[in-house]
KOLVODO-339096 format. One line per field, with one value per residue (C-alpha): residue in three letters; x, y, z. Coordinates in steps of 0.001 Angstrom, whole numbers. Layout:
<atoms>
residu: c(ALA_...)
east: c(X_...)
north: c(Y_...)
up: c(Z_...)
</atoms>
This chain:
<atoms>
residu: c(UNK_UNK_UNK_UNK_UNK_UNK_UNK_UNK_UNK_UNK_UNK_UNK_UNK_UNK_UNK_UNK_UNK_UNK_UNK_UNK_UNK_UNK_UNK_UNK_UNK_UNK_UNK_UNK_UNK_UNK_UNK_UNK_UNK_UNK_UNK_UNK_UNK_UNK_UNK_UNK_UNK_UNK_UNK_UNK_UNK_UNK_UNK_UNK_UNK_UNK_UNK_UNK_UNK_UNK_UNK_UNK_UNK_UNK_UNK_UNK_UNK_UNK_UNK_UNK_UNK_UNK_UNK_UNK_UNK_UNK_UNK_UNK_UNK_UNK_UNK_UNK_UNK_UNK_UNK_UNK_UNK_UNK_UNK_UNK_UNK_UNK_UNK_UNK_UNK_UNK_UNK_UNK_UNK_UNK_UNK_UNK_UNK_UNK_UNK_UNK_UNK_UNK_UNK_UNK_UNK_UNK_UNK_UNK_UNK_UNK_UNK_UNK_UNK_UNK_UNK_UNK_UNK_UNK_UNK_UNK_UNK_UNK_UNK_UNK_UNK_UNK_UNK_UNK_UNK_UNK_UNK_UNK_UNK_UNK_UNK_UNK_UNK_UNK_UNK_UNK_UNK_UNK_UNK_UNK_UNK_UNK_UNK_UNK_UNK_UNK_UNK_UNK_UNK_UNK_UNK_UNK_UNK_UNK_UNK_UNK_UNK_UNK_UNK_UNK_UNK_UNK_UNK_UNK_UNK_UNK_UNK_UNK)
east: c(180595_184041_187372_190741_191525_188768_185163_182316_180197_176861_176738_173371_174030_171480_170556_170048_169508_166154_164689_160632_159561_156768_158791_161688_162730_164302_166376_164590_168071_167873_164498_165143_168194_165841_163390_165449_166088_170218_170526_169636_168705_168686_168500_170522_172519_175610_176086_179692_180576_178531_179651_183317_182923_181264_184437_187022_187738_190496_188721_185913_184224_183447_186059_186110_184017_181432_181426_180928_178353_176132_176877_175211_171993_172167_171914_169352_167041_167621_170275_170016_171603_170338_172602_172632_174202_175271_176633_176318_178776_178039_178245_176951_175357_173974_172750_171436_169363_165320_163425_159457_158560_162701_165410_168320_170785_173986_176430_176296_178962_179240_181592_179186_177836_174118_174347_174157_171473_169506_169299_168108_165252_164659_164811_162429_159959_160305_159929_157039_155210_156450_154410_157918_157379_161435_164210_167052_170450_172120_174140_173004_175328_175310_174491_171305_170202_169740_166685_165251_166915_165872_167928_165389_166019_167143_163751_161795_163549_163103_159358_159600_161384_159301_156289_158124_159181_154950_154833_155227_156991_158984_161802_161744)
north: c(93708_94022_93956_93982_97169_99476_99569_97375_98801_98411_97458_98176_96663_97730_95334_92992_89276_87921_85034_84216_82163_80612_80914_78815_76168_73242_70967_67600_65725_67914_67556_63412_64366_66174_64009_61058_62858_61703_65166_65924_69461_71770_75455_77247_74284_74809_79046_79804_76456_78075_80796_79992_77712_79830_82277_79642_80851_82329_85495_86411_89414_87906_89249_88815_92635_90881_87283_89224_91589_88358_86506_89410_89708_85925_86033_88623_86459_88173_86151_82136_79357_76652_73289_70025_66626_63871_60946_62821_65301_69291_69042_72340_75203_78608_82101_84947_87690_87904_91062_90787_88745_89304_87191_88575_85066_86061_83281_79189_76341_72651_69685_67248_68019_69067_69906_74276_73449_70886_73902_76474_74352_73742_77711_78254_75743_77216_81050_80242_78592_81105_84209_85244_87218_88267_86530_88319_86877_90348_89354_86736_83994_80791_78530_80940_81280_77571_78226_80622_83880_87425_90209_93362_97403_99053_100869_97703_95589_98916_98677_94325_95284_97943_95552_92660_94941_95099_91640_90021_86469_84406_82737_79331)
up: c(68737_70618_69635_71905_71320_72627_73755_72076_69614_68107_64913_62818_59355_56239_55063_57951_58033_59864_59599_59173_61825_59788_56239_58180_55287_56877_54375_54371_54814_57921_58967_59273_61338_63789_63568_64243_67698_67432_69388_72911_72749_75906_76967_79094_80672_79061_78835_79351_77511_73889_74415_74501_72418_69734_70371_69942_66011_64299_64441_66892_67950_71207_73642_77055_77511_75470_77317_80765_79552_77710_80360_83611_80459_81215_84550_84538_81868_78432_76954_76228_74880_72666_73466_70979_72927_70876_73339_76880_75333_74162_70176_68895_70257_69978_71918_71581_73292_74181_73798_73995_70958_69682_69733_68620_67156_68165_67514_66997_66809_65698_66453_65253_61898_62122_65627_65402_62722_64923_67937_64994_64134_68017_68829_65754_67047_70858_69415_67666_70377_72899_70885_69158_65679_65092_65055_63915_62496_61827_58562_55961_55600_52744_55958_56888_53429_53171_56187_53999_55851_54268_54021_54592_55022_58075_57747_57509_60713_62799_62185_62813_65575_67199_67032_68574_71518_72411_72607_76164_75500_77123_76440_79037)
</atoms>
């Protein structure tokens, strides 16, 4: 995480957020929305848009440090984007890094309602049939706990994440 005023740091909060790919509840008001397909859900058409996008708050973490070093992990294949279209236009989005069978949620936005949660259903439906066993959220929020998110010991992610790193998927 980065702020204006130095060099980014990693953050390693205990307990940490993750969510179970096959314990992934999706609300069923939610699941008609999806269904319905009112979304037109991409990947990695739209990076630097998200991205800005998912920094355009009050208060962000995602400084301009962060945007160029997410954005060369882009380039290089390790970081993607999850986009939701409602009318031809980019309504909600998130990204987030790949590693083996990880991927690491880093930050979503919405300007249509539903849309961030219509691209986490998507990217738990594309993990799981990509071989993906981890998909971490770092901090539990009300709108994650809704999906089912778990908040589990340092100790214990370490060990998820160690076994996702021997895992050879791939994200697209």
């Amino acid at each position: 995480m980065g702020d204006d005023d130095g060099p980014i740091k990693w953050y390693s909060p205990d307990p940490r957020c993750v969510i179970d790919l096959y314990d992934f509840h999706i609300p069923k008001r939610l699941a008609r929305t999806y269904r319905q397909g009112i979304f037109d859900i991409k990947i990695n058409t739209a990076w630097e848009a998200v991205m800005r996008k998912c920094a355009a708050r009050e208060s962000t973490w995602i400084t301009e440090d962060i945007f160029r070093v997410y954005t060369q992990l882009h380039h290089l294949g390790a970081a993607h984007s999850v986009e939701a279209y409602y009318d031809g236009k980019l309504a909600g989005g998130l990204y987030g890094v790949s590693l083996g069978g990880a991927f690491m949620g880093e930050s979503m936005f919405h300007e249509v309602t539903d849309a961030s949660k219509v691209c986490l259903v998507f990217l738990v439906e594309h993990l799981k049939e990509r071989g993906f066993i981890l998909l971490d959220s770092q901090f539990m929020t009300s709108h994650l706990s809704t999906f089912n998110a778990q908040l589990i010991s340092k100790a214990e992610y370490l060990a998820m994440l160690r076994k996702a790193l021997t895992i050879q998927a791939k994200f697209d």
